[in-house]
C-alpha positions as CSV (number, residue, x, y, z in Angstrom):
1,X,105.5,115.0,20.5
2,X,107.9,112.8,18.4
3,X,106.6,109.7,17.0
4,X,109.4,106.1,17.5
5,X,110.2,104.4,14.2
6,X,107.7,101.7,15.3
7,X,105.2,104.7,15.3
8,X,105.6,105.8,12.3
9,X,106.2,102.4,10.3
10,X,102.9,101.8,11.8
11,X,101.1,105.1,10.8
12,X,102.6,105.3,7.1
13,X,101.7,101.2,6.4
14,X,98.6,101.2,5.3
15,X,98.7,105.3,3.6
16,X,101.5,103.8,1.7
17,X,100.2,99.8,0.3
18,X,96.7,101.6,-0.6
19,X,98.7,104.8,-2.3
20,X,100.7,102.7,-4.3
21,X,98.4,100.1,-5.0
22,X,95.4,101.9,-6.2
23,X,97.1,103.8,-8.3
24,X,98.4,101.0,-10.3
25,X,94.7,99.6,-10.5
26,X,93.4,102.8,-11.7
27,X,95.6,102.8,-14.9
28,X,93.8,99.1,-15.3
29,X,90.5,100.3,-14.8
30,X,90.7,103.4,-17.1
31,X,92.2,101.3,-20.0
32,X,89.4,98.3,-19.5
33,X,87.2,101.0,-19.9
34,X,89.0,102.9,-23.1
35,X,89.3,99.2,-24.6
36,X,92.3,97.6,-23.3
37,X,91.7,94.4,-21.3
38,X,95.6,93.2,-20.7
39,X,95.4,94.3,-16.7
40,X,91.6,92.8,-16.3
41,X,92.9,89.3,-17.7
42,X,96.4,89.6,-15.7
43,X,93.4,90.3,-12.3
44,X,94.9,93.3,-11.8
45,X,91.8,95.6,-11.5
46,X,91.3,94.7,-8.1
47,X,91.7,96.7,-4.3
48,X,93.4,93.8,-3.3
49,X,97.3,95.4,-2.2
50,X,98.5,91.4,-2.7
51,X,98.1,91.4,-6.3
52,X,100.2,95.0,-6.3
53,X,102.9,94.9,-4.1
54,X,106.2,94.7,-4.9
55,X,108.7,93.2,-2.4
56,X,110.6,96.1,-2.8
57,X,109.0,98.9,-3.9
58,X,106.4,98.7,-1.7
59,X,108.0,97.5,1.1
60,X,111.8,97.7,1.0
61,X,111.9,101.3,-0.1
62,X,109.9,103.2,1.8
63,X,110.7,101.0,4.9
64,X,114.5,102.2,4.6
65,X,113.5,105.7,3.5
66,X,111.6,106.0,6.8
67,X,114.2,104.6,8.7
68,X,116.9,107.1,7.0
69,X,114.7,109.9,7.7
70,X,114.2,108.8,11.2
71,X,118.3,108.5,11.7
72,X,119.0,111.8,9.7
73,X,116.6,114.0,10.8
74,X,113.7,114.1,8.1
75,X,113.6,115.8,4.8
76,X,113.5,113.0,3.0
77,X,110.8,112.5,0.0
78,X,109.0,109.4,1.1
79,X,108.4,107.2,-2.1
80,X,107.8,103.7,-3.5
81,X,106.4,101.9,-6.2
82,X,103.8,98.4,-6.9
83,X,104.5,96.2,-9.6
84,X,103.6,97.9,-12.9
85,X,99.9,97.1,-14.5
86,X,100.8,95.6,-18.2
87,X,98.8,98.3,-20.6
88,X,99.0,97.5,-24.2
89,X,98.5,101.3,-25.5
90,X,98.2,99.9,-28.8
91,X,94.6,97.9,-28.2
92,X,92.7,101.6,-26.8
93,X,90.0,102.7,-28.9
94,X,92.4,105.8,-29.8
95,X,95.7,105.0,-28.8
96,X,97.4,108.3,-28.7
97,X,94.4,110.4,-26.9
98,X,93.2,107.8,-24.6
99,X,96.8,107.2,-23.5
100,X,96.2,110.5,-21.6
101,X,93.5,109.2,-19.5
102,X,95.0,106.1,-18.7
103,X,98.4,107.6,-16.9
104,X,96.2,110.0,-15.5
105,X,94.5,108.2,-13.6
106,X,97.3,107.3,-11.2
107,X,97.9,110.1,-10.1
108,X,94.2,111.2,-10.1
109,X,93.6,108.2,-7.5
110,X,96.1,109.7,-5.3
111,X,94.5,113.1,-5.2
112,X,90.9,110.9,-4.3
113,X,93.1,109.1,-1.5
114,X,94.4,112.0,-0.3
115,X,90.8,113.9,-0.1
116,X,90.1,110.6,2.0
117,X,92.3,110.5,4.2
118,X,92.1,114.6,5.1
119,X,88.5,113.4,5.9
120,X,90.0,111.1,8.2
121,X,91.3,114.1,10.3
122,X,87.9,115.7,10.3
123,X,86.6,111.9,11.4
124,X,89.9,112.2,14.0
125,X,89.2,115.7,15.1
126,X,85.4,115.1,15.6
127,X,85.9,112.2,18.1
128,X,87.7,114.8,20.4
129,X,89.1,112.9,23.3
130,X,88.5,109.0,21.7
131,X,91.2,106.7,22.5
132,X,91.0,106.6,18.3
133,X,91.3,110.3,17.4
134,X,95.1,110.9,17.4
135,X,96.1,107.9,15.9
136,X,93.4,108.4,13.0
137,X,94.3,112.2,12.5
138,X,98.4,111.2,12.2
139,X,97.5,108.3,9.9
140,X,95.3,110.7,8.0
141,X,98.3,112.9,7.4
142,X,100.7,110.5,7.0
143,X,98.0,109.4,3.8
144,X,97.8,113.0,2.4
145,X,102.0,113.3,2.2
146,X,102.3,110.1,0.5
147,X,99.6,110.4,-1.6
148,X,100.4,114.1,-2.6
149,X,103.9,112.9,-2.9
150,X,102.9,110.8,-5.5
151,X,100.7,112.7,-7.7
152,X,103.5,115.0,-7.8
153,X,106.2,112.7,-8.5
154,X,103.9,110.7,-11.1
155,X,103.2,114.3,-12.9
156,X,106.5,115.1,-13.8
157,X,106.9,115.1,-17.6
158,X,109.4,112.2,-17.9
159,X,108.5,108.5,-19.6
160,X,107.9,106.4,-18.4
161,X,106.2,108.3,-15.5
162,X,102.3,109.1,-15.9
163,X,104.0,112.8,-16.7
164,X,105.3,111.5,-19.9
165,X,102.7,109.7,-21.2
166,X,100.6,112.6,-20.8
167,X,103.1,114.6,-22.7
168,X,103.3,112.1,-25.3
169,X,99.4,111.7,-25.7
170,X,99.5,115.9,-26.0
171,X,102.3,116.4,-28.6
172,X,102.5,116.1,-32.1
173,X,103.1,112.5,-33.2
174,X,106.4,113.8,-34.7
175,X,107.6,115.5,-31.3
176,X,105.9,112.8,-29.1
177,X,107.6,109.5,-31.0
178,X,110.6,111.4,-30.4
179,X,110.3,112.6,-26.4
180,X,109.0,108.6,-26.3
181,X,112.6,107.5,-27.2
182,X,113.5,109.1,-23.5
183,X,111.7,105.7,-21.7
184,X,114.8,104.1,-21.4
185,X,116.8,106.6,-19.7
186,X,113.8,107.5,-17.3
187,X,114.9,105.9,-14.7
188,X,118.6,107.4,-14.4
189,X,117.3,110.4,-15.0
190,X,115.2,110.7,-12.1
191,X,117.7,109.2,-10.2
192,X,120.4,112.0,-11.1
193,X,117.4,114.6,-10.3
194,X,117.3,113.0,-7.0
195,X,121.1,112.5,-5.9
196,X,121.7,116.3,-7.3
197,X,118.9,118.0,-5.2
198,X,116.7,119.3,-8.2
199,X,114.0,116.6,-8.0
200,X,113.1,118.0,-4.5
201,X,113.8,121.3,-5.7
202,X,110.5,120.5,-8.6
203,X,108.5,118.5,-6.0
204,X,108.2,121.0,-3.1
205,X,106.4,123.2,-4.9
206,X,103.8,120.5,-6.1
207,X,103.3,118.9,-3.4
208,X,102.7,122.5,-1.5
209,X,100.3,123.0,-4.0
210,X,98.1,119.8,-3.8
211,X,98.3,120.0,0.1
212,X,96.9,123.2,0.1
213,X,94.2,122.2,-2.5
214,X,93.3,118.9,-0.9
215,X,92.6,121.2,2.8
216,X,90.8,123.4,0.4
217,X,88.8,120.9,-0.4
218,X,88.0,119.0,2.5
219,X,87.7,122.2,4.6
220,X,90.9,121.1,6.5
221,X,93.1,124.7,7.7
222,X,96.2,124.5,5.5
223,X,98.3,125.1,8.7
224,X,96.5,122.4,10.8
225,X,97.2,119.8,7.7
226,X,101.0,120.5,7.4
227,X,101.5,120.6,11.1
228,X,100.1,117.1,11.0
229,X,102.3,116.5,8.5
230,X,105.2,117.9,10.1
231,X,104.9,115.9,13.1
232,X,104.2,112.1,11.4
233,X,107.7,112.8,9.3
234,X,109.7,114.5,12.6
């Protein structure tokens, strides 16, 4: 079985505008609660992917990376982005510590997504022969990759991804002020990780990793979870 580009546009929608969007309210949330009320006055701790989405992150990208994939074969690391939520670091209760909690709950939202939609391939795989099963178990997958995709991709220990700010919250002030000044140059250099082949080289392994942890945790078989996989990105 080989799902059409209609297929899997359809399949990866919604995994992808919840992924991307709830990980962006999550920072919000966490910094309301460590003091920081910027994202609650801008209304941007809500589930609502309208107040998220960015034309072309959300959209765009991963729209053309599907289609790419589709033309080329697959192997391609489906990503995207939402319009950032403004935190002002310096109104938390303890700027440099609770920093830490605030990028990580990004990616911390994408591991609760993906444990929800791995349950949505139990759900899929309990209905047996519904008219429903199969297309919940390959959605279910294709909201595990993304969503494993990026935790791993936020994780990385480069500003301005959730990685960096983590690794500034844990260094020295000394050594973090100075791996801050990187920011700027984030951005290039993840793209040069990318167009040279070592950002996929780094991410496999992660996102092998959180695969396997997120079966583990939902009782899912590792194989039956990256054959799913396998099939929503052939």
């Amino acid at each position: 079985m080989e799902l059409t580009l209609i297929q899997k546009i359809v399949v990866f929608a919604l995994p992808v505008i919840f992924a991307i969007t709830l990980h962006e309210a999550a920072h919000g949330y966490v910094a309301r609660f460590f003091g920081d009320m910027t994202a609650a006055a801008a209304g941007r701790i809500t589930v609502n992917p309208l107040k998220h989405i960015d034309p072309v992150g959300t959209i765009l990208v991963p729209l053309v990376i599907l289609l790419a994939s589709k033309l080329l074969g697959g192997g391609m690391i489906l990503f995207g982005w939402a319009k950032p939520v403004p935190v002002n670091f310096g109104r938390l209760r303890r700027p440099k510590q609770d920093m830490l909690w605030v990028a990580a709950a990004g990616p911390g939202m994408n591991f609760v997504m993906a444990v929800f939609w791995a349950l949505m391939i139990q759900m899929g795989h309990a209905l047996g022969n519904s008219f429903i099963s199969a297309p919940l178990m390959l959605m279910g997958a294709a909201g595990v990759f993304i969503n494993v995709i990026l935790m791993a991709l936020n994780l990385i220990p480069l500003p301005p991804l959730d990685g960096g700010r983590i690794a500034v919250s844990l260094l020295p002030v000394k050594q973090a002020m100075q791996f801050a000044r990187l920011e700027p140059y984030g951005l290039f250099i993840l793209l040069g990780l990318m167009f040279t082949g070592i950002l996929g080289f780094i991410l496999w392994p992660l996102i092998s990793v959180f695969i396997g942890l997120t079966a583990l945790v939902t009782g899912l078989e590792s194989a039956q979870l990256i054959g799913l996989i396998q099939l929503v990105l052939s």
